[in-house]
N, C-alpha and C positions, 0 to 999 in steps of 0.2 A: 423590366426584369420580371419573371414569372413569380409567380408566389409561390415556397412549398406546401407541400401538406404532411412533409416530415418531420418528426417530434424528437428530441433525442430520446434515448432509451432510459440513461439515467439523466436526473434533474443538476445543471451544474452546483460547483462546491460553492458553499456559503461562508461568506466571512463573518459570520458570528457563531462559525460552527468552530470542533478544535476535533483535528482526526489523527487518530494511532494503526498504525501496522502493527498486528500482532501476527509475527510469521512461529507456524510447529516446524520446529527445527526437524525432528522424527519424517514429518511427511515430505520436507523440502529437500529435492534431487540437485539443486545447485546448477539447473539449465540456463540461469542469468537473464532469462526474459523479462524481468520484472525491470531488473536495474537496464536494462539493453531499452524499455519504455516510459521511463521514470523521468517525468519533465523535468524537477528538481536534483535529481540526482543524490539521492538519501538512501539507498539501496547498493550494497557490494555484498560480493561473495567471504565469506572466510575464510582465512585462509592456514589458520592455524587449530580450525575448532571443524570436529565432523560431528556425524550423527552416527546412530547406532548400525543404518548398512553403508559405517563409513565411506560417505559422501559430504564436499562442503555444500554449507547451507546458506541462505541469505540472511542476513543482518540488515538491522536498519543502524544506519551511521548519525544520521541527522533528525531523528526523529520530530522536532520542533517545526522542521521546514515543511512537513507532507499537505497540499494543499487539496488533499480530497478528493485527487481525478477519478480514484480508481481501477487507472491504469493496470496497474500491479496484482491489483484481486482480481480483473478479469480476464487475464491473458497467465493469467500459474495454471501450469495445465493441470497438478496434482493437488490443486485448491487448498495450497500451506498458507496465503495470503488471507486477512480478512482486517478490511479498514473497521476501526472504533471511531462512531461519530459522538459526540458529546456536547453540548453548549457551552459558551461561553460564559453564561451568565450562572449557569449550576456549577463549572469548576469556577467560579471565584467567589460564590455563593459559600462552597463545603469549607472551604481554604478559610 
C-alpha cells in the first residue's frame, strides 16, 4: 500500500475536549445542510420558531451528543454555525 502525503485539514475531535453549536438564529436560512451532514444527528430545523426574514432556523436538539467533527461549521454556507471547544478538565474544574 502506498503511503500518503495527505494531512487532514482539521485535527480530529478529542475525547477530553467538550464541544457546543452555537447557531445565529438571525443569519440561519434553514437550508438543513448541517443536519442533512450531522453524523449524530443533534441538528433539526424548527419548525415552530422563525427569524426576523422569517425563515425557520436550525436548532440544536441534542446538544450533549456533538462529537466535534465540524461538519456543521463547515459546510453552513451563511456561516450561522460555530463549534465552542472547551476542556474537560476547566468545565469540571469551574463547577
Amino acid at each position: 500500500m502506498l503511503k500518503s502525503k495527505r494531512s487532514p485539514i482539521l485535527p480530529p475531535p478529542s475525547p477530553e475536549k467538550k464541544y457546543e453549536i452555537l447557531i445565529d438564529s438571525e443569519q440561519c436560512d434553514g437550508c438543513e445542510l448541517c443536519l442533512l451532514f450531522c453524523p449524530k444527528d443533534i441538528i433539526e430545523i424548527s419548525e415552530d420558531k422563525f427569524n426576523s426574514r422569517m425563515l425557520h432556523y436550525a436548532v440544536v436538539i441534542k446538544p450533549e451528543e456533538c462529537a466535534g467533527c465540524r461538519q456543521c461549521e463547515r459546510l453552513c454556507p451563511t456561516v450561522s454555525l460555530y463549534i465552542l471547544e472547551t476542556d474537560i478538565k476547566e468545565v469540571t474544574n469551574n463547577e
